[in-house]
PyMOL commands that place a pseudoatom at each C-alpha (Angstrom):
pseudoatom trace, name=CA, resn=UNK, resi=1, chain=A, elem=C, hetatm=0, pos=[118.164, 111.319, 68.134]
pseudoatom trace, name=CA, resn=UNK, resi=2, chain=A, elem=C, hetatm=0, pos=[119.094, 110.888, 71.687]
pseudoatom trace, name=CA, resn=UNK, resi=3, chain=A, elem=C, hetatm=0, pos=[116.939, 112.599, 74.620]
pseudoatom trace, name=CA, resn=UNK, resi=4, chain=A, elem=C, hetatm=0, pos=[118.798, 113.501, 78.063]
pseudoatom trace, name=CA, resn=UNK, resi=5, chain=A, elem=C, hetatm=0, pos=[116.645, 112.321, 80.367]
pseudoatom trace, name=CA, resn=UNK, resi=6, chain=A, elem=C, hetatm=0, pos=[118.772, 113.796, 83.449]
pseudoatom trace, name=CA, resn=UNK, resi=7, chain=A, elem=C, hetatm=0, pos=[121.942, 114.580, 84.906]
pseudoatom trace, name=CA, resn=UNK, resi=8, chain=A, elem=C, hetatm=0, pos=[123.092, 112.212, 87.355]
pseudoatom trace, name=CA, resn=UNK, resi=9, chain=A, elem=C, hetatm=0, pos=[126.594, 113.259, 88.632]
pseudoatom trace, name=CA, resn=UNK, resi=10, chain=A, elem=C, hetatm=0, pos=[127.837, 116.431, 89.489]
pseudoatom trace, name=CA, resn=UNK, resi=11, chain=A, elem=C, hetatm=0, pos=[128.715, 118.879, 87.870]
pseudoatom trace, name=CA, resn=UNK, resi=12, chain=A, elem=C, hetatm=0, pos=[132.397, 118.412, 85.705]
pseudoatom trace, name=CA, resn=UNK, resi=13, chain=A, elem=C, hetatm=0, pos=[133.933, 121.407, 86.844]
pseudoatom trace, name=CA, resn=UNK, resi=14, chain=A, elem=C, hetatm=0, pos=[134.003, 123.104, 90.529]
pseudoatom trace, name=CA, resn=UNK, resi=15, chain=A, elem=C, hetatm=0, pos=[133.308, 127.380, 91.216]
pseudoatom trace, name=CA, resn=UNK, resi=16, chain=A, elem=C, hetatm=0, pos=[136.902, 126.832, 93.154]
pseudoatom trace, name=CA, resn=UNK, resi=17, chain=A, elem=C, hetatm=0, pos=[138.412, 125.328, 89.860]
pseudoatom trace, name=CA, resn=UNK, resi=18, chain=A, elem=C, hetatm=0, pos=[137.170, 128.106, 88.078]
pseudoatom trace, name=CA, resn=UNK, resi=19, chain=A, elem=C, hetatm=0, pos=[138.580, 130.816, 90.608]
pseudoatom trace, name=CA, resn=UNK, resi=20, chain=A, elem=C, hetatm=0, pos=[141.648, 128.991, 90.185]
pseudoatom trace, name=CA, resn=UNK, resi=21, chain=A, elem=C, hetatm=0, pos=[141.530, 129.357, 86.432]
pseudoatom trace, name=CA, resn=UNK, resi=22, chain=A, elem=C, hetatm=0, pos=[140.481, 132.853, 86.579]
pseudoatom trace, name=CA, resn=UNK, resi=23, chain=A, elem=C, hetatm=0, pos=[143.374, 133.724, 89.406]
pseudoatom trace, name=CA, resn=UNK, resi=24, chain=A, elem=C, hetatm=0, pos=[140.722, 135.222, 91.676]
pseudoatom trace, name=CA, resn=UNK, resi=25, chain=A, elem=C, hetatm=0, pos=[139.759, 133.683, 95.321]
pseudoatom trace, name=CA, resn=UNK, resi=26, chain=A, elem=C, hetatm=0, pos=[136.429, 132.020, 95.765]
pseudoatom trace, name=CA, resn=UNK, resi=27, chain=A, elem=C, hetatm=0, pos=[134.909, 134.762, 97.334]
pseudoatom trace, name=CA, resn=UNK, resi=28, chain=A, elem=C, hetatm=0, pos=[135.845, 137.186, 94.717]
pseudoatom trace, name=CA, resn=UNK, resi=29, chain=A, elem=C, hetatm=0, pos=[133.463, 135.482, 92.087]
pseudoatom trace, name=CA, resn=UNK, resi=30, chain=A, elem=C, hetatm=0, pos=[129.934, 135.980, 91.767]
pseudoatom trace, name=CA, resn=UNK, resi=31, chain=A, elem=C, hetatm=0, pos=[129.208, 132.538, 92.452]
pseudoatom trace, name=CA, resn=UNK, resi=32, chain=A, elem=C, hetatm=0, pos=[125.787, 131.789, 91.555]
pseudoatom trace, name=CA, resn=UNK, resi=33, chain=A, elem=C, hetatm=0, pos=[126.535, 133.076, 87.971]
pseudoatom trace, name=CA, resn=UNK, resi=34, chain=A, elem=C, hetatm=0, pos=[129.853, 130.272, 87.703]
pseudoatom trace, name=CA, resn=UNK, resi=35, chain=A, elem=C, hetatm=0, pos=[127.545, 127.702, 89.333]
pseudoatom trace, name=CA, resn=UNK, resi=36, chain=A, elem=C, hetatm=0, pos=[124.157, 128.317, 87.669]
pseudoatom trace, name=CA, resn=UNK, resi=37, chain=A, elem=C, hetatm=0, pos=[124.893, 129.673, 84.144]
pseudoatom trace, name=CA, resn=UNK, resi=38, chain=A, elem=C, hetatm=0, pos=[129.067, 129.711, 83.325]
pseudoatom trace, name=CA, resn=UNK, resi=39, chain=A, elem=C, hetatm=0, pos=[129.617, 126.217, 84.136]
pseudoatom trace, name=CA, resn=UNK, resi=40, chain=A, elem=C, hetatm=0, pos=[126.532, 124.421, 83.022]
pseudoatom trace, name=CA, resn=UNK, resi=41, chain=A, elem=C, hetatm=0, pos=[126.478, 127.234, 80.019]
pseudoatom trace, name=CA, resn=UNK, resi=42, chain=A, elem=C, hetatm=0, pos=[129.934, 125.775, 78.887]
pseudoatom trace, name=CA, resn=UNK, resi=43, chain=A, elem=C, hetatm=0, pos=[129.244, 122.237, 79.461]
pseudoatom trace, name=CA, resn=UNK, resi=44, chain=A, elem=C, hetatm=0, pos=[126.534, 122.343, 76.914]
pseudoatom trace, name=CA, resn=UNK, resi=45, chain=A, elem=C, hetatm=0, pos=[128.785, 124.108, 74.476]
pseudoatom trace, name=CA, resn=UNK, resi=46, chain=A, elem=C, hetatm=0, pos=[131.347, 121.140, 74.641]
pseudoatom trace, name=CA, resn=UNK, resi=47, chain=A, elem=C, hetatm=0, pos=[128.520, 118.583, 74.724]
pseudoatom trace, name=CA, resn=UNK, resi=48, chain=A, elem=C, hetatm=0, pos=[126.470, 120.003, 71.512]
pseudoatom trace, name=CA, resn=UNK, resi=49, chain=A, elem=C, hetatm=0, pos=[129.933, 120.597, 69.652]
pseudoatom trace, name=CA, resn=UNK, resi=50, chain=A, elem=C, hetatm=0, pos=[131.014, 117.014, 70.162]
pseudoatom trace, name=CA, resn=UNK, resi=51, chain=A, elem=C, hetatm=0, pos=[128.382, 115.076, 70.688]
pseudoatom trace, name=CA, resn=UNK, resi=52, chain=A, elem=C, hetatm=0, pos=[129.125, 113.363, 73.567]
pseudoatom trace, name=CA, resn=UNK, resi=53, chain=A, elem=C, hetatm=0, pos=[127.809, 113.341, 77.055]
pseudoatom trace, name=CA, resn=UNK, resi=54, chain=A, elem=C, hetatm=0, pos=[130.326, 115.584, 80.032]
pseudoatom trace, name=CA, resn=UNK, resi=55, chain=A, elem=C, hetatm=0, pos=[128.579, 115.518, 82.684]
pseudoatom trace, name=CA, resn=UNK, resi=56, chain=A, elem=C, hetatm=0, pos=[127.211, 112.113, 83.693]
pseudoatom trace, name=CA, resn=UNK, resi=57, chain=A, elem=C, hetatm=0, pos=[123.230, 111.701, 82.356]
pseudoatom trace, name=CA, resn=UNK, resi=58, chain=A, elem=C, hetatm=0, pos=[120.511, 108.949, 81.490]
pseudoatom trace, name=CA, resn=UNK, resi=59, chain=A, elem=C, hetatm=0, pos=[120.004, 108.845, 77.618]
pseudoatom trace, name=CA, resn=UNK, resi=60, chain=A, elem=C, hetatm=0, pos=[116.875, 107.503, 75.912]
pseudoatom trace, name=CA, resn=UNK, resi=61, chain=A, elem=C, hetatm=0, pos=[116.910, 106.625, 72.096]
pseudoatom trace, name=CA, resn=UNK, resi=62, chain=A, elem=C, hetatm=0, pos=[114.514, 104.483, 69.287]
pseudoatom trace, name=CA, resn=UNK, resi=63, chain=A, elem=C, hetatm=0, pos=[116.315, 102.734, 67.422]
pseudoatom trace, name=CA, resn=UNK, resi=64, chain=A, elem=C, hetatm=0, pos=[113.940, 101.535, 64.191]
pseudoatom trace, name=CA, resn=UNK, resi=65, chain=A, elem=C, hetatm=0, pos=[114.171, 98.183, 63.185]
pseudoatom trace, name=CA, resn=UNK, resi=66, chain=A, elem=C, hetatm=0, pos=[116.655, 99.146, 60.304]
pseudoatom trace, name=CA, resn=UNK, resi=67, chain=A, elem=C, hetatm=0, pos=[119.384, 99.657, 63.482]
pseudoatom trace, name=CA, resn=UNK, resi=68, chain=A, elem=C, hetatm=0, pos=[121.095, 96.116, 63.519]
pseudoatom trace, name=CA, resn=UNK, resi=69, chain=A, elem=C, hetatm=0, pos=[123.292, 94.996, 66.159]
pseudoatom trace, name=CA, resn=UNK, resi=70, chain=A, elem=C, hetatm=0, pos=[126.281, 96.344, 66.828]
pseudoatom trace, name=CA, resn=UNK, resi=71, chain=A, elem=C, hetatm=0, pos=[124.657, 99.940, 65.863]
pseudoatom trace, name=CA, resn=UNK, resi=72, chain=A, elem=C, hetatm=0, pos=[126.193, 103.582, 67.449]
pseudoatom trace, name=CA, resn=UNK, resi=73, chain=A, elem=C, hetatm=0, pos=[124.282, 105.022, 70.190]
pseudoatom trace, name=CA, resn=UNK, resi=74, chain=A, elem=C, hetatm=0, pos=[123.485, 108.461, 69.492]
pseudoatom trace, name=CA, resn=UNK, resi=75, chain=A, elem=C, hetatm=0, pos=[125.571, 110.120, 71.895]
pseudoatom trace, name=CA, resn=UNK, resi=76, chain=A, elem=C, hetatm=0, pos=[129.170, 109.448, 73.010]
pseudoatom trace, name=CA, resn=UNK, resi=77, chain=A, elem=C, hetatm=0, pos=[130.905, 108.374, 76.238]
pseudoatom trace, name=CA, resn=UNK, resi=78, chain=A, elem=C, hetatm=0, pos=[128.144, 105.493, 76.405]
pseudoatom trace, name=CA, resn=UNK, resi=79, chain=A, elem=C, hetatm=0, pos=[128.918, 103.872, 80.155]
pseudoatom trace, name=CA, resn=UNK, resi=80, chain=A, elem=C, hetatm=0, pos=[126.257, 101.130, 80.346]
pseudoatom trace, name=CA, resn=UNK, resi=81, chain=A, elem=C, hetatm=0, pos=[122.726, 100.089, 79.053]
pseudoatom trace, name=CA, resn=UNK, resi=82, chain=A, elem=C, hetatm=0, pos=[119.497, 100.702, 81.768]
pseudoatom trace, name=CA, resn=UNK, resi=83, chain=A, elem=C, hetatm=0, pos=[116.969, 99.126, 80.138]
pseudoatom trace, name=CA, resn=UNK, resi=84, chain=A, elem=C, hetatm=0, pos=[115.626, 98.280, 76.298]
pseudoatom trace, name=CA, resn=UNK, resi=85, chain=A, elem=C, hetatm=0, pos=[111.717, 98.288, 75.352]
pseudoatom trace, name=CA, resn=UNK, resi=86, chain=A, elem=C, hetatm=0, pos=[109.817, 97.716, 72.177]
pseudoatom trace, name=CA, resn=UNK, resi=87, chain=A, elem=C, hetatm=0, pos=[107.684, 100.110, 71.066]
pseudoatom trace, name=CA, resn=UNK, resi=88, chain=A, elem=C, hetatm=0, pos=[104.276, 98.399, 70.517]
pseudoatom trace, name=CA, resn=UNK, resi=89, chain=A, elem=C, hetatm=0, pos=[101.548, 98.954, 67.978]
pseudoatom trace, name=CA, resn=UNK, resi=90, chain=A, elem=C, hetatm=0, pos=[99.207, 101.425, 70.142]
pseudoatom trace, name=CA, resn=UNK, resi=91, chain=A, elem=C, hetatm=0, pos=[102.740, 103.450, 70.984]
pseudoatom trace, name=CA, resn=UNK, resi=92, chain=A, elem=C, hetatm=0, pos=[102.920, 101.934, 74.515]
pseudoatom trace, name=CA, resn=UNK, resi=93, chain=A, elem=C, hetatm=0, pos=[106.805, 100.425, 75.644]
pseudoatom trace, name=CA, resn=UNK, resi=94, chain=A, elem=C, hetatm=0, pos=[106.803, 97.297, 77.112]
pseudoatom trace, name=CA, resn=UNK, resi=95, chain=A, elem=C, hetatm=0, pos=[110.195, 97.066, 79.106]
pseudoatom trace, name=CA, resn=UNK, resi=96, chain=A, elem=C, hetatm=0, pos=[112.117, 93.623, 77.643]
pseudoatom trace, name=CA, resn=UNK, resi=97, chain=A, elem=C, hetatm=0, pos=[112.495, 91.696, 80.935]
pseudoatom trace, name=CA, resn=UNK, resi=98, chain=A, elem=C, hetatm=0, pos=[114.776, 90.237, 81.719]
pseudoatom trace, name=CA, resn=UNK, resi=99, chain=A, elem=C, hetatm=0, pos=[116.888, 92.668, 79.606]
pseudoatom trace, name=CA, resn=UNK, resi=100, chain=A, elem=C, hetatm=0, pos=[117.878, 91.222, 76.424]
pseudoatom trace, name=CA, resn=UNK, resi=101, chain=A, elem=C, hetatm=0, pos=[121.705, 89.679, 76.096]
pseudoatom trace, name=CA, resn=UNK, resi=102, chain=A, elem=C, hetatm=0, pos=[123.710, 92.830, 74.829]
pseudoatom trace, name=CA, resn=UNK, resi=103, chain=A, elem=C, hetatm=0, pos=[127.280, 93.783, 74.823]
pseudoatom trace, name=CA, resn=UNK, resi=104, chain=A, elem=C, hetatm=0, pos=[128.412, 97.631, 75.316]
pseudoatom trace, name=CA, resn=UNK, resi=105, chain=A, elem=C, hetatm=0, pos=[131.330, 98.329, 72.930]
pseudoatom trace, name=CA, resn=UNK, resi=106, chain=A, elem=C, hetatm=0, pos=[132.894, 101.503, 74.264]
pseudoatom trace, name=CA, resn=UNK, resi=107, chain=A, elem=C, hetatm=0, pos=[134.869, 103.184, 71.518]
pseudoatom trace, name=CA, resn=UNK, resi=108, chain=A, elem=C, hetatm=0, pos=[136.677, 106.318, 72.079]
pseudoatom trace, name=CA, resn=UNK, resi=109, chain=A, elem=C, hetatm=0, pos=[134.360, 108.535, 70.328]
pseudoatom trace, name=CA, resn=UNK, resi=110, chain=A, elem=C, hetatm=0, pos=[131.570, 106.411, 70.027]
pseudoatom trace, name=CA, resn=UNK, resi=111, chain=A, elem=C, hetatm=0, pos=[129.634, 103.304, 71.605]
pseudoatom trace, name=CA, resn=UNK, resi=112, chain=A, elem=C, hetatm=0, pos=[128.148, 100.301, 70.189]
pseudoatom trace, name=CA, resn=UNK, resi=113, chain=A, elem=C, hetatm=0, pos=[125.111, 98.220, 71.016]
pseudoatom trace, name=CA, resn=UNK, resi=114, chain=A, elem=C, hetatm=0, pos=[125.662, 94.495, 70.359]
pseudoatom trace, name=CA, resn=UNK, resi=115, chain=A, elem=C, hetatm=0, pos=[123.179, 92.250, 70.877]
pseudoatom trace, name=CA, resn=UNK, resi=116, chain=A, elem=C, hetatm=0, pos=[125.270, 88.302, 70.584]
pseudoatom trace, name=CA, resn=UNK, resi=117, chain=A, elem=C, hetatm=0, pos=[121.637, 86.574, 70.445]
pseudoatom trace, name=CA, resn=UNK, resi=118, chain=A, elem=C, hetatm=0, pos=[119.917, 88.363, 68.133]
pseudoatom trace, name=CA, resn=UNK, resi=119, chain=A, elem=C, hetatm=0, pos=[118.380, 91.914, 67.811]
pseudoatom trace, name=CA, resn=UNK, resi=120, chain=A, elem=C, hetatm=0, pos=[115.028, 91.969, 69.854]
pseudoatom trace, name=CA, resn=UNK, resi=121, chain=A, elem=C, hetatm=0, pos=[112.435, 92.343, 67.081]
pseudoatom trace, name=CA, resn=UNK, resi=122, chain=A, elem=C, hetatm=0, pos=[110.253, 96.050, 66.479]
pseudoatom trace, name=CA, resn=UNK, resi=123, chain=A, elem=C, hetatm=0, pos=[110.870, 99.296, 67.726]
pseudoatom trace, name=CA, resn=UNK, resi=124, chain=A, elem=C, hetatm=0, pos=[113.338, 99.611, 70.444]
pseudoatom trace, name=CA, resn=UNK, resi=125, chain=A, elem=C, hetatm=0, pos=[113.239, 101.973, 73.139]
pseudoatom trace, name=CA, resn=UNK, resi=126, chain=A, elem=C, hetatm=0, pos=[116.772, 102.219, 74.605]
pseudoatom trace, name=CA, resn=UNK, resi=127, chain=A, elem=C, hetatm=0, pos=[117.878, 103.570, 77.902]
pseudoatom trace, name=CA, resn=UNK, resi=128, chain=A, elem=C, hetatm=0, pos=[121.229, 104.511, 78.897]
pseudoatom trace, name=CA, resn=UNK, resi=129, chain=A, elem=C, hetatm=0, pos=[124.045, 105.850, 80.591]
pseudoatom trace, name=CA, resn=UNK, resi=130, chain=A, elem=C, hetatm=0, pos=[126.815, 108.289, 79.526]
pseudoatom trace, name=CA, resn=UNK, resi=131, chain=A, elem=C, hetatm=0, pos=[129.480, 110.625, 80.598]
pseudoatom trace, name=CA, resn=UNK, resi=132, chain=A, elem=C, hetatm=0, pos=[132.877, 111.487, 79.885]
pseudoatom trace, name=CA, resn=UNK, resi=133, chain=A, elem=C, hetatm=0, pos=[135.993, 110.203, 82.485]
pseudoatom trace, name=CA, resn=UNK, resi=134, chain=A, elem=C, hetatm=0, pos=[138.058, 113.300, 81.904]
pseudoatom trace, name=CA, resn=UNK, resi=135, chain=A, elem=C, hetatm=0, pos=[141.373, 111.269, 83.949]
pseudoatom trace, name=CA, resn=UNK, resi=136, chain=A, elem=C, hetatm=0, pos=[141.022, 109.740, 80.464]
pseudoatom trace, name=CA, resn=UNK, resi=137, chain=A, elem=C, hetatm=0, pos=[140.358, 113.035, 78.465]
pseudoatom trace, name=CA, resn=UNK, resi=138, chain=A, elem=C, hetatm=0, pos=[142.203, 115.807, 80.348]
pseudoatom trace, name=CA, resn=UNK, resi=139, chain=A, elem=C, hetatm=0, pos=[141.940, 118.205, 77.503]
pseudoatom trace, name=CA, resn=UNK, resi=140, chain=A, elem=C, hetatm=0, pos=[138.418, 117.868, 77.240]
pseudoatom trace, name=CA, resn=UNK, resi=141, chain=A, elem=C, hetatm=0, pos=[138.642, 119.233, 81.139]
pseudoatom trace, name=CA, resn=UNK, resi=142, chain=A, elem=C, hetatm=0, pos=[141.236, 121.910, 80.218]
pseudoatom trace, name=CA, resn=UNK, resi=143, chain=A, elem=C, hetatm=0, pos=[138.849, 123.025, 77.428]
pseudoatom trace, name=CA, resn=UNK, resi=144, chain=A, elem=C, hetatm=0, pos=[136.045, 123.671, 80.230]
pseudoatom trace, name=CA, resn=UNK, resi=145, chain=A, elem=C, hetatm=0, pos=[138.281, 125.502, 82.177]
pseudoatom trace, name=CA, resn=UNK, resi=146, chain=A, elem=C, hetatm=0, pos=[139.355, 127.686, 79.698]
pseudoatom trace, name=CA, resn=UNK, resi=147, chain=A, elem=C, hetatm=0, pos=[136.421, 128.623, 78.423]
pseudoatom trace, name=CA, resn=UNK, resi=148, chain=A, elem=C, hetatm=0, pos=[134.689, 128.917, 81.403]
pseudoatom trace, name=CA, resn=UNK, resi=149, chain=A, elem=C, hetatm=0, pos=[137.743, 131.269, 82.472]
pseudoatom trace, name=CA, resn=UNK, resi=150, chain=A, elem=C, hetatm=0, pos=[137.284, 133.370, 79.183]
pseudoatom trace, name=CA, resn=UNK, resi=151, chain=A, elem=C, hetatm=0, pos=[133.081, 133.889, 79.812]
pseudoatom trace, name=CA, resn=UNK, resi=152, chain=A, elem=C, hetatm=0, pos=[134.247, 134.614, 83.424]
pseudoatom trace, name=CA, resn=UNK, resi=153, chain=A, elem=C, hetatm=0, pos=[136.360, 137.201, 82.068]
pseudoatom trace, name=CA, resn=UNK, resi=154, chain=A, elem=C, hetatm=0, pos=[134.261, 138.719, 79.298]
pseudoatom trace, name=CA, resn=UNK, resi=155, chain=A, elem=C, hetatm=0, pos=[130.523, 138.203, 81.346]
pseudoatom trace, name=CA, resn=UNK, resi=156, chain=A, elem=C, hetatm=0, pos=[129.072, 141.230, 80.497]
pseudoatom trace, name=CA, resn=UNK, resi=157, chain=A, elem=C, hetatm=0, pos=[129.836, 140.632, 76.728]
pseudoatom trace, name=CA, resn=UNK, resi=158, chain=A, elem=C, hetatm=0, pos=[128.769, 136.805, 76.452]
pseudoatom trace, name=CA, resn=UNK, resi=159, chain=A, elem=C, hetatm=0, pos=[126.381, 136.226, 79.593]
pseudoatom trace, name=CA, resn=UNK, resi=160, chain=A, elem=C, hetatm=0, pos=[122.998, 137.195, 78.502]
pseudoatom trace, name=CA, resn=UNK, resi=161, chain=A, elem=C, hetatm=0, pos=[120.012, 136.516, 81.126]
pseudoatom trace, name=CA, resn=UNK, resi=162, chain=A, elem=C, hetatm=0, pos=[120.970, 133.309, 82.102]
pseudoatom trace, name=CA, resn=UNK, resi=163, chain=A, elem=C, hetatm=0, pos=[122.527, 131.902, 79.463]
pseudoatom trace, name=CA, resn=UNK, resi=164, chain=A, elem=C, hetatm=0, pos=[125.946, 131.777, 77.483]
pseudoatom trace, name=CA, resn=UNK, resi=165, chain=A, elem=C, hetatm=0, pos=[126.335, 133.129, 74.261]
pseudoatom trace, name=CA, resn=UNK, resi=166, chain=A, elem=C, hetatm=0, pos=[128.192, 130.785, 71.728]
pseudoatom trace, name=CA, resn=UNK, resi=167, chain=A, elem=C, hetatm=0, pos=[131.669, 131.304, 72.205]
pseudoatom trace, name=CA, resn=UNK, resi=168, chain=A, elem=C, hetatm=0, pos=[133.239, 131.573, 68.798]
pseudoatom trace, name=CA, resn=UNK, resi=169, chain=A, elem=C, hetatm=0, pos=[135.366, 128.317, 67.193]
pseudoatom trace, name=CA, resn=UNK, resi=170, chain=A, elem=C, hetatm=0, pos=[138.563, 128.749, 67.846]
pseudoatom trace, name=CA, resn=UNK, resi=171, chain=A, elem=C, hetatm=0, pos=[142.232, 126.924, 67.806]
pseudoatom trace, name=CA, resn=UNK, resi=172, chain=A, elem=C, hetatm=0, pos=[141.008, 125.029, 71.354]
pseudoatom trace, name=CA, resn=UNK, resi=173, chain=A, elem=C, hetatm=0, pos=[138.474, 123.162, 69.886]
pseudoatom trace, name=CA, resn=UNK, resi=174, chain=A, elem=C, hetatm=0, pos=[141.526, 121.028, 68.681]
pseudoatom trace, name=CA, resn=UNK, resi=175, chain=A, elem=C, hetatm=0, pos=[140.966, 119.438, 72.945]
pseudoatom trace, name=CA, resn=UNK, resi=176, chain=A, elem=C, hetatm=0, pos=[137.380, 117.886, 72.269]
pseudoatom trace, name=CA, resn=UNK, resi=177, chain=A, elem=C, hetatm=0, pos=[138.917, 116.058, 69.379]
pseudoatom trace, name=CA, resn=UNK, resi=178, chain=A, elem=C, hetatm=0, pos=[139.309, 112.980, 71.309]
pseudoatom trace, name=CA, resn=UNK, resi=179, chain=A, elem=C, hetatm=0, pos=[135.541, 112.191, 72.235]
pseudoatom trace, name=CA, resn=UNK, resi=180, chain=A, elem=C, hetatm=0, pos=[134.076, 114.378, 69.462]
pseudoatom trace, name=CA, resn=UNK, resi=181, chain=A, elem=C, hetatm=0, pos=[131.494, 111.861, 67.657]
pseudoatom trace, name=CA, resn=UNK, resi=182, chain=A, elem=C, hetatm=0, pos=[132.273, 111.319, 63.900]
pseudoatom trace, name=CA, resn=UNK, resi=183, chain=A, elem=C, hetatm=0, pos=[129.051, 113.097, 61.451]
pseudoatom trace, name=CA, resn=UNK, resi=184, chain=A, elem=C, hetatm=0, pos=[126.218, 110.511, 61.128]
pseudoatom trace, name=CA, resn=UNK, resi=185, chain=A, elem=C, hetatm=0, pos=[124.746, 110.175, 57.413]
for i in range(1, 185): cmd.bond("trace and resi %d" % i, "trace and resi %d" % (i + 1))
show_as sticks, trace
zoom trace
């Protein structure tokens, strides 16, 4: 299973795109409750229910030695590899320098990790990048504004402390179709 190391881009959706959705003006909102717990609240609904990385993030993964070449990466919207290491027997990763020859096959739900010379042998320790381009998935954004319009909405029923309260399935999960990662076995 995957491990989000950290964000690295901004946030997916703006508090002005979500006044816009709402039909309020900026100043209207409480905007340290859009910026701090709506928006990052619903991002992490879309990301848990498909899978795949929104916001732009660092990844790290072991793959055992079972995981040939050309296996899935754990989470979707894979953008590039940052480094590989082998696990070695006292637990310690050495970092495979240079890195490895590997090829980055980005599906549309899921990536693949090639490696054209070979697997590296052992335990590997696999560090990467992900994040969805909503230009290319502009349901997945309209999905984030919606929901982050209906919390706005309902806040006193769904915000509690500082977090979001699942939002229940509905007919709009149809939008995360497109990156939502197939069930692993």
């Amino acid at each position: 299973m995957a491990r989000r190391i950290e964000y690295t881009g901004d946030p997916v959706i703006t508090v002005a795109e979500v006044a816009a959705q709402c039909r309020v003006e900026t100043d209207d909102l409480q905007k340290d409750l859009v910026e701090l717990v709506i928006i990052p609240g619903i991002t992490a609904q879309a990301e848990a229910k498909t899978g795949a990385a929104i916001r732009a993030a660092e990844y790290v993964e072991e793959w055992p030695e079972s995981y040939g070449s050309g296996h899935a990466l754990d989470v979707g919207q894979a953008t590039g590899v940052v480094s590989i290491g082998r696990v070695e027997s006292d637990g310690s990763v050495t970092d495979l320098q240079p890195l490895p020859a590997h090829r980055l096959q980005q599906g549309q739900r899921e990536s693949f990790l090639h490696f054209p010379q070979g697997r590296p042998p052992g335990r590997l320790v696999i560090r990467y990048k992900a994040g969805a381009d909503l230009a290319a998935y502009p349901a997945v954004k309209q999905w984030l504004m919606l929901h982050c319009g209906s919390v706005h909405e309902h806040r006193e029923s769904v915000v509690i402390g500082t977090i979001v309260a699942k939002l229940p399935d509905g007919f709009l999960d149809y939008l995360l179709a497109e990156i939502t990662v197939p069930p692993r076995l």
